[in-house]
C-alpha positions as CSV (number, residue, x, y, z in Angstrom):
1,X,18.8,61.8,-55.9
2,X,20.8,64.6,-54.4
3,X,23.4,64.4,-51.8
4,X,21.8,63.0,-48.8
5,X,23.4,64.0,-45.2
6,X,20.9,62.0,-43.6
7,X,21.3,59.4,-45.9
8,X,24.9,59.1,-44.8
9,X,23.9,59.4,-41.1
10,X,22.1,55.7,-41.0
11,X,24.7,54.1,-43.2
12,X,26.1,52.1,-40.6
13,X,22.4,51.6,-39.6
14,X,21.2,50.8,-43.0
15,X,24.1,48.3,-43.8
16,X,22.9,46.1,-41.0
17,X,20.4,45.9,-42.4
18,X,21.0,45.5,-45.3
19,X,22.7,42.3,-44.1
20,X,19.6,41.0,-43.0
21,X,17.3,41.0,-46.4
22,X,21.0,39.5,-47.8
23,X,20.8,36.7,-44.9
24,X,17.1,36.0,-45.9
25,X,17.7,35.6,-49.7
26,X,20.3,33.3,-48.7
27,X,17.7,31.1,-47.1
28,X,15.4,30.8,-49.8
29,X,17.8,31.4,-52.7
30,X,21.2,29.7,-51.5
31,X,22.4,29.1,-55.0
32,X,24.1,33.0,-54.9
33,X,23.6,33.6,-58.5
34,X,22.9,36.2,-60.5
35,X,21.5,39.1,-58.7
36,X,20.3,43.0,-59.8
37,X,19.3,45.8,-57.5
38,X,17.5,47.9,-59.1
39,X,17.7,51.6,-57.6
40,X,20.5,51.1,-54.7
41,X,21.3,54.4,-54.5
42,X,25.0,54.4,-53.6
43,X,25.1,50.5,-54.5
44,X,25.8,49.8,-50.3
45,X,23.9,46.6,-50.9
46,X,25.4,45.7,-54.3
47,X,28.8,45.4,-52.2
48,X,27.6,43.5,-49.5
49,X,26.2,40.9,-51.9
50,X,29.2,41.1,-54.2
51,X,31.2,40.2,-51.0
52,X,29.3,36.8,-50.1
53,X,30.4,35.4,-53.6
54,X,27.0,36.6,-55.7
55,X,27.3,38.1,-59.1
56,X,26.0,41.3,-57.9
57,X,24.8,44.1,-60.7
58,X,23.3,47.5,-59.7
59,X,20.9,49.8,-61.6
60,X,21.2,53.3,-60.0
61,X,20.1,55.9,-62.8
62,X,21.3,59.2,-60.4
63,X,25.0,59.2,-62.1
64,X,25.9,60.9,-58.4
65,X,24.3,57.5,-56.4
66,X,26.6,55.5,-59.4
67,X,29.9,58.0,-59.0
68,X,29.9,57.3,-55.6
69,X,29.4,53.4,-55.7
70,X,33.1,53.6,-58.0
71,X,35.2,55.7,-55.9
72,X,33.9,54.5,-52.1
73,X,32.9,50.2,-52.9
74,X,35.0,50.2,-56.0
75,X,32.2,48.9,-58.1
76,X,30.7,49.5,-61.2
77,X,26.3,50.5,-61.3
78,X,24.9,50.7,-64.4
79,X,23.1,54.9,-64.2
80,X,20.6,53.8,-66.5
81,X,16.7,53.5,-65.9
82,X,14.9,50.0,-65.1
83,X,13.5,49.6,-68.7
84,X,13.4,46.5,-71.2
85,X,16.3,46.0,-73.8
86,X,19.3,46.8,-70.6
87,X,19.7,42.9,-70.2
88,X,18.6,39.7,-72.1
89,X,15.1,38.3,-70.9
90,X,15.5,35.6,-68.1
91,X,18.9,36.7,-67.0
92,X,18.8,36.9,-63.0
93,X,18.3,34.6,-60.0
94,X,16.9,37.5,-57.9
95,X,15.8,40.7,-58.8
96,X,15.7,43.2,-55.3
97,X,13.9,46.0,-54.8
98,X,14.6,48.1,-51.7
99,X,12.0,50.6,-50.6
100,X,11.8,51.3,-54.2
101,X,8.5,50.6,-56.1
102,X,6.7,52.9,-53.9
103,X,9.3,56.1,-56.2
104,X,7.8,54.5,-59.5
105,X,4.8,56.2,-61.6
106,X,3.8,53.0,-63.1
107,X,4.9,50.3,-61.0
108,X,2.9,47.9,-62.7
109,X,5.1,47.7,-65.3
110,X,8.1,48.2,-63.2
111,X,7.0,44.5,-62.1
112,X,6.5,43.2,-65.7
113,X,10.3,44.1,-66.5
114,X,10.8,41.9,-63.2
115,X,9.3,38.8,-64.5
116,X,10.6,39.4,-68.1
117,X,14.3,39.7,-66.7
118,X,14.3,37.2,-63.8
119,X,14.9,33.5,-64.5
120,X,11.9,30.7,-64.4
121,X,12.5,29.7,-60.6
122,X,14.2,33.0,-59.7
123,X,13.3,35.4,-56.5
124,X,11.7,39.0,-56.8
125,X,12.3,40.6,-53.8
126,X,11.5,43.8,-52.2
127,X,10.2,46.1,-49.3
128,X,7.5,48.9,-49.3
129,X,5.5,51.0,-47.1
130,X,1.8,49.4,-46.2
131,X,-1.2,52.1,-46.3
132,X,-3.3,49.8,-44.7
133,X,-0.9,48.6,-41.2
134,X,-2.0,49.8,-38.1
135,X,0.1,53.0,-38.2
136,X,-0.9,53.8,-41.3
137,X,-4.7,53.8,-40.3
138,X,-3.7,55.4,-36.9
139,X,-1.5,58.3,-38.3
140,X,-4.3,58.9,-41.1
141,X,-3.3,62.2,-42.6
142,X,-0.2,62.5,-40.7
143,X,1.4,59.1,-41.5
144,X,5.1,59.7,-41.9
145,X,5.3,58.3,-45.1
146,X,3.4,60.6,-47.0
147,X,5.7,62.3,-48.7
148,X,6.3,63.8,-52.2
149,X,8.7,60.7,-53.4
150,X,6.2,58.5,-52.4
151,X,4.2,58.2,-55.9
152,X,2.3,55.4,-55.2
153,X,1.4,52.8,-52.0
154,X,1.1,49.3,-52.6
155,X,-1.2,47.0,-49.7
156,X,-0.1,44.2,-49.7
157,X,-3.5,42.6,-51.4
158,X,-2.6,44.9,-54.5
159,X,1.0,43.3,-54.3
160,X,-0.2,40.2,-54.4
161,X,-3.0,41.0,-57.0
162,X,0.0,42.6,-59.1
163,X,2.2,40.1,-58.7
164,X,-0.4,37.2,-59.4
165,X,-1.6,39.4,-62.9
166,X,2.1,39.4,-63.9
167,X,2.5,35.7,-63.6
168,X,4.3,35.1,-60.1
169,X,3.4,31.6,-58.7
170,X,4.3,31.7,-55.4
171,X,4.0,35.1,-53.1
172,X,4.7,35.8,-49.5
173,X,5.2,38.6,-47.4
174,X,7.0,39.0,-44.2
175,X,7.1,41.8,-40.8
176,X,9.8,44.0,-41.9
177,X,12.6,44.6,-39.3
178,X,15.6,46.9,-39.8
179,X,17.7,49.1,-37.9
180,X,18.2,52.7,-36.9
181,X,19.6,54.9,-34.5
182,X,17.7,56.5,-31.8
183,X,18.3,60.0,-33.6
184,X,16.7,59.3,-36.7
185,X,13.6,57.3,-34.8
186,X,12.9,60.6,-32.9
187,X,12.8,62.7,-35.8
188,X,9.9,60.3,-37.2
189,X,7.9,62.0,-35.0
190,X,7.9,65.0,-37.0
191,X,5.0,63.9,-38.7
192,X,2.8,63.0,-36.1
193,X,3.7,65.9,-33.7
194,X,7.3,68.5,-34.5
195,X,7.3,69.7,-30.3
196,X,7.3,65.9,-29.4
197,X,10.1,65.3,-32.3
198,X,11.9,68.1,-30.9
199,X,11.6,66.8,-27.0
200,X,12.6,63.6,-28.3
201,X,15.8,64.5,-30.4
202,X,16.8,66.5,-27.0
203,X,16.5,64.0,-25.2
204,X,18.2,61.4,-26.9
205,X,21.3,64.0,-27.1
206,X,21.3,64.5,-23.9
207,X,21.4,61.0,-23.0
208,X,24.2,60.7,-25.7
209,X,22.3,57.7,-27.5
210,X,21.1,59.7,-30.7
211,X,23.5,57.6,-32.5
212,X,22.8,54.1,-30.8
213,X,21.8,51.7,-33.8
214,X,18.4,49.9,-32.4
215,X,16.5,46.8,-34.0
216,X,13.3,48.4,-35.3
217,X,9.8,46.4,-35.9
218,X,8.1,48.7,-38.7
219,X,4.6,48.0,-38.6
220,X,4.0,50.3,-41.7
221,X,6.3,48.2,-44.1
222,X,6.5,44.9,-45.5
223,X,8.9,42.6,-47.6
224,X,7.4,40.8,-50.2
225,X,8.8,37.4,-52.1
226,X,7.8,36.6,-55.5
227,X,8.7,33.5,-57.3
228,X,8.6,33.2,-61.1
């Protein structure tokens, strides 16, 4: 991970929400125990949690994502990569993953270190793009999240397949809702078509709402709950 302007741009978007995947852990996992993010970037989320009274730890292996975690949310990530031997087996409540598994090469076994390292009873949790929603089948070719990062798209009947083979009991997935400004939603267009992304950027600065924060259904993602 390099330094991100844009990244930056949506961080009063993306801590909202942020405080909404927090808010639903909370309702199936009120405990508030033992918690890792794995890959959270600039550890935004590892604060928020820390803050309502879990015993948040962060895995960020970019030692820029982890520098900046100390000096702006005074907290310590651990820059290392998500492999076996970092922690003792069975040692969190919840394990999160936030629009992260879809960066991995072998995600399968990114969700065996999950089950080895979460608790019996304890939460995996995490959010990832959908190749087969309605956008995704709509957009074909030009689907917005086809992108070089992007190693690997899970449906979610490989999820649950995965997740099943690994040894989760219990699997759900919900609608995934978070929040963004107006700006950034007109530039998703680029995909899809640059001359409307460009009319639509316009017109939101002329209107002077390009950095209005807006709730945003996104039919092309999902979050996913696995219980050990």
């Amino acid at each position: 991970m390099a330094e991100d302007p844009l990244y930056f741009a949506e961080q009063k978007a993306r801590e909202i929400t942020f405080k909404g995947y927090l808010k639903k852990l909370e309702q199936i996992y009120p405990a508030k125990g033992k918690l890792l993010d794995v890959g959270t970037n600039t550890g935004l989320f590892v604060r928020l949690v820390a803050d309502s009274g879990w015993a948040a730890t962060g895995l960020e292996p970019n030692k820029w994502g982890a520098a900046y975690a100390k000096e702006h949310y005074k907290i310590n990530l651990i820059s290392k990569p998500f492999e076996k031997g970092i922690f003792r087996a069975n040692a969190f409540d919840v394990i999160t993953m936030w629009d992260v598994i879809e960066h991995f090469t072998d995600p399968i076994s990114e969700i065996d270190k999950v089950f080895h390292y979460l608790k019996p009873g304890g939460v995996f949790a995490f959010s990832t793009v959908d190749p087969e929603s309605f956008l995704a089948r709509i957009w074909k070719n030009h689907w917005s999240w086809y992108m070089e990062m992007h190693r690997v798209f899970f449906s979610q009947k490989a999820a649950f397949g995965y997740l099943s083979k690994a040894g989760f009991k219990k699997i759900i997935f919900r609608p995934h809702f978070r929040n963004l400004s107006v700006g950034y939603l007109s530039s998703r267009l680029v995909a899809l078509n640059p001359a409307a992304a460009d009319i639509a950027q316009a017109a939101a600065k002329m209107l002077g709402i390009s950095d209005l924060i807006v709730p945003y259904y996104a039919n092309d993602l999902y979050d996913c709950y696995a219980w050990k």
